[in-house]
C-alpha positions as CSV (number, residue, x, y, z in Angstrom):
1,X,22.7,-14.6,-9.2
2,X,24.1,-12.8,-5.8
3,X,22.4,-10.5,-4.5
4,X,24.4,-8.6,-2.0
5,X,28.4,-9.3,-1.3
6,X,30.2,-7.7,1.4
7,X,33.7,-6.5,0.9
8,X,37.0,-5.3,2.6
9,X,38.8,-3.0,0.8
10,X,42.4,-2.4,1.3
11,X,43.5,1.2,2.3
12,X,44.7,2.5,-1.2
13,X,41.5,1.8,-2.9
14,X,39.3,3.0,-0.1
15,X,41.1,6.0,0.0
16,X,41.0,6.1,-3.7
17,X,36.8,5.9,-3.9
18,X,36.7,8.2,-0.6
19,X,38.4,11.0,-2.9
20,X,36.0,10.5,-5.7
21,X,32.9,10.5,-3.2
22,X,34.6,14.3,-2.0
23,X,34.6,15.1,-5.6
24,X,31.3,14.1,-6.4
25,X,29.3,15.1,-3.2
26,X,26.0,14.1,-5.3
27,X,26.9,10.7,-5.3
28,X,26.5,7.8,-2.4
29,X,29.6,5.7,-0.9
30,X,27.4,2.9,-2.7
31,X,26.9,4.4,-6.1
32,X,30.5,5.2,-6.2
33,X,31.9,1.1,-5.8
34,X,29.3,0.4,-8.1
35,X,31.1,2.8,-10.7
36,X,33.9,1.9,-10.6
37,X,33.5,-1.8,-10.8
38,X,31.0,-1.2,-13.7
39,X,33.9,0.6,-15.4
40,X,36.8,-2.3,-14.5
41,X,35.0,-5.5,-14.5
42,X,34.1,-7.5,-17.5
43,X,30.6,-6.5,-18.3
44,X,27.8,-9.6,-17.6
45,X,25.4,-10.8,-19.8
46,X,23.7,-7.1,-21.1
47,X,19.7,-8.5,-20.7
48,X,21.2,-8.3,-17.4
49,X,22.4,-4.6,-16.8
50,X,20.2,-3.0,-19.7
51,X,16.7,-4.3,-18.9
52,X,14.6,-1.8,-19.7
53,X,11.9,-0.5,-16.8
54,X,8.3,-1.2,-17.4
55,X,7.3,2.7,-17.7
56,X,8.9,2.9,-21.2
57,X,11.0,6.3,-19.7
58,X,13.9,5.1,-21.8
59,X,15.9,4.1,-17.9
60,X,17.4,0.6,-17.5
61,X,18.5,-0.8,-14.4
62,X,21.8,0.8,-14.2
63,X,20.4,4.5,-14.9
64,X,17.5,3.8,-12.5
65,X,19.8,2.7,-9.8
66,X,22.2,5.8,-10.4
67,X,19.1,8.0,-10.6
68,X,18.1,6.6,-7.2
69,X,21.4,6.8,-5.3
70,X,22.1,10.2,-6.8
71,X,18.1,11.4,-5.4
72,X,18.9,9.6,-2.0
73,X,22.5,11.2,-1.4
74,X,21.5,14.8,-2.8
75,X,18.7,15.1,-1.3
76,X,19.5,14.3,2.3
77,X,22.9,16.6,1.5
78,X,20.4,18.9,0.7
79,X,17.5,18.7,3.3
80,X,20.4,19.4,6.0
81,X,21.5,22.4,4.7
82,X,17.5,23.5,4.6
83,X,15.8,22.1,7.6
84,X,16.0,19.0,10.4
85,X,15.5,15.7,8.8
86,X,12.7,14.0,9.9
87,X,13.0,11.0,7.7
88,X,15.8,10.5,6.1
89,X,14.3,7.3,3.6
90,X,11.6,9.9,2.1
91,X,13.8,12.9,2.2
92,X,11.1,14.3,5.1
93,X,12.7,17.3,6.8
94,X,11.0,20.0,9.3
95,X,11.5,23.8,8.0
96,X,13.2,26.3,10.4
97,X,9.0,27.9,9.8
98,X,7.7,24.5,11.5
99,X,6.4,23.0,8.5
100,X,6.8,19.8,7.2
101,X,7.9,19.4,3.7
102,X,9.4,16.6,1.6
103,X,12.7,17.3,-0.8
104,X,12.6,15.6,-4.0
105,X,15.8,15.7,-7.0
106,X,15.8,16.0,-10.4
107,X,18.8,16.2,-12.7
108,X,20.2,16.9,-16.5
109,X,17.3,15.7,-18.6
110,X,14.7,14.2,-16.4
111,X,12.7,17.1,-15.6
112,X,9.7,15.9,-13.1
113,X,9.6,15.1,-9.8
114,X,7.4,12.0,-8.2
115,X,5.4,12.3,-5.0
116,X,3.9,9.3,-3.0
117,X,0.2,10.1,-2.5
118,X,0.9,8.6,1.4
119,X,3.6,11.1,2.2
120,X,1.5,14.2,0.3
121,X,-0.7,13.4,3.2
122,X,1.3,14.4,6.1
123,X,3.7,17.1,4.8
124,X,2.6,20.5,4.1
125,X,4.9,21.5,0.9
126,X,7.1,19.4,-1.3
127,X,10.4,21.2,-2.5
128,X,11.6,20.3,-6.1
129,X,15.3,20.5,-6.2
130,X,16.9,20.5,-10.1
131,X,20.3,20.5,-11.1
132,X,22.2,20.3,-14.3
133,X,26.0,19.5,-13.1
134,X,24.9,17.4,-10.1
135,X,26.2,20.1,-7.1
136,X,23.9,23.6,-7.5
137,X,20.3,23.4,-7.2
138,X,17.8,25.8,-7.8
139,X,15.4,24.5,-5.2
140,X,10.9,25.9,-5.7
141,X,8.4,24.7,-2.9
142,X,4.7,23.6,-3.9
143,X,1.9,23.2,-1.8
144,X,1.0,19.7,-0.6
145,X,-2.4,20.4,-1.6
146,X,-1.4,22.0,-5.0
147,X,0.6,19.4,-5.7
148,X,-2.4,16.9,-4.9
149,X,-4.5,18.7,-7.2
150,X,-2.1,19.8,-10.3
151,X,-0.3,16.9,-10.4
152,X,-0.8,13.9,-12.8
153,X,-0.6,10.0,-11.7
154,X,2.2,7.9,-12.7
155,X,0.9,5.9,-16.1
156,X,-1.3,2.9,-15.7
157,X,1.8,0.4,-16.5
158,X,3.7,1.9,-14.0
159,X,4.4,-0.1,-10.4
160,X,3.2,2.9,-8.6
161,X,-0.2,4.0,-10.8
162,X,-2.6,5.3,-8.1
163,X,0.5,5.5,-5.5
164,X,2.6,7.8,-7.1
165,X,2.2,11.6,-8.5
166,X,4.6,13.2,-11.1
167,X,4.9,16.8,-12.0
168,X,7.3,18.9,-14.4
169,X,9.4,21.4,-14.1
170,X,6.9,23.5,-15.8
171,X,4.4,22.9,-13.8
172,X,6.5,23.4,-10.6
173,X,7.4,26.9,-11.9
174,X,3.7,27.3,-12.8
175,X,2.3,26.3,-9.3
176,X,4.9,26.7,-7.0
177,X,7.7,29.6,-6.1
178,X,11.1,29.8,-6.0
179,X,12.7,28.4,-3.0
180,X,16.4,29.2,-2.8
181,X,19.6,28.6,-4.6
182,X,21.6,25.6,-2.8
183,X,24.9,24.0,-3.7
184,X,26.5,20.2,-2.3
């Protein structure tokens, strides 16, 4: 199985997927090739392209790989219209108040947000972003220390137990405060 393939793409189609990727701001340059040859090409073998993940969240490889792209591209979109970037693989921005804060996505019906217990460490508030049609966000901020404590640790079959942190929507609103109203 490749990989990774490189390819030219004449001028029509480029221009083609670089009006898509306008439309869809929420979306990667990546993401959006993917699309569209998931949609034209004959499908491969399905154990494949529907594997399911081991945390039993119902996501198979293509969802998690959308789910990804769409949290990478939306939330650096996102951390530049709210602060400097700091690091643009963890979505690590400095606020225009000098603190350091993390931006992490959530859209439609996943409703939880995952923190890295190494990045908790050296920001002081993470900022939950949520959207339902992939371009406004309603945006809260909790604590770094909050979230350490509130928190809950990704399940024991998970590739990130004792790594990773999750918490809801609920519990963001519970523990944290609204941020600001953003759109990509």
């Amino acid at each position: 199985m490749v990989d990774a393939i490189t390819v030219r793409l004449d001028n029509v189609l480029a221009s083609r997927l670089g009006k898509y990727l306008v439309e869809n701001p929420s979306l990667s340059g990546a993401s959006v090739a993917v699309r569209a040859l998931d949609e034209y090409l004959p499908k491969a073998d399905n154990s494949l392209s529907k594997k399911p993940s081991n945390s039993g969240g119902g996501q198979d490889e293509v969802s998690g790989r959308e789910g990804y792209e769409f949290g990478v591209s939306a939330g650096r979109a996102l951390a530049s219209q709210i602060g400097e970037l700091i690091s643009p693989v963890a979505t690590e921005l400095c606020l225009p108040d000098g603190r350091r804060a993390t931006l992490r996505t959530a859209k439609g019906r996943n409703t939880q947000w995952g923190c890295l217990n190494t990045l908790l460490e050296r920001i002081d508030v993470v900022l939950c972003a949520f959207t339902s049609d992939g371009t406004n966000f309603d945006v809260w901020e909790v604590d770094a220390k909050v979230w350490a404590r509130e928190a809950r640790n990704a399940s024991p079959g998970h590739k990130l137990h004792n790594k990773l942190t999750l918490l809801g929507k609920s519990g963001v609103r519970r523990f944290g405060k609204p941020f600001g109203n953003y759109a990509i």
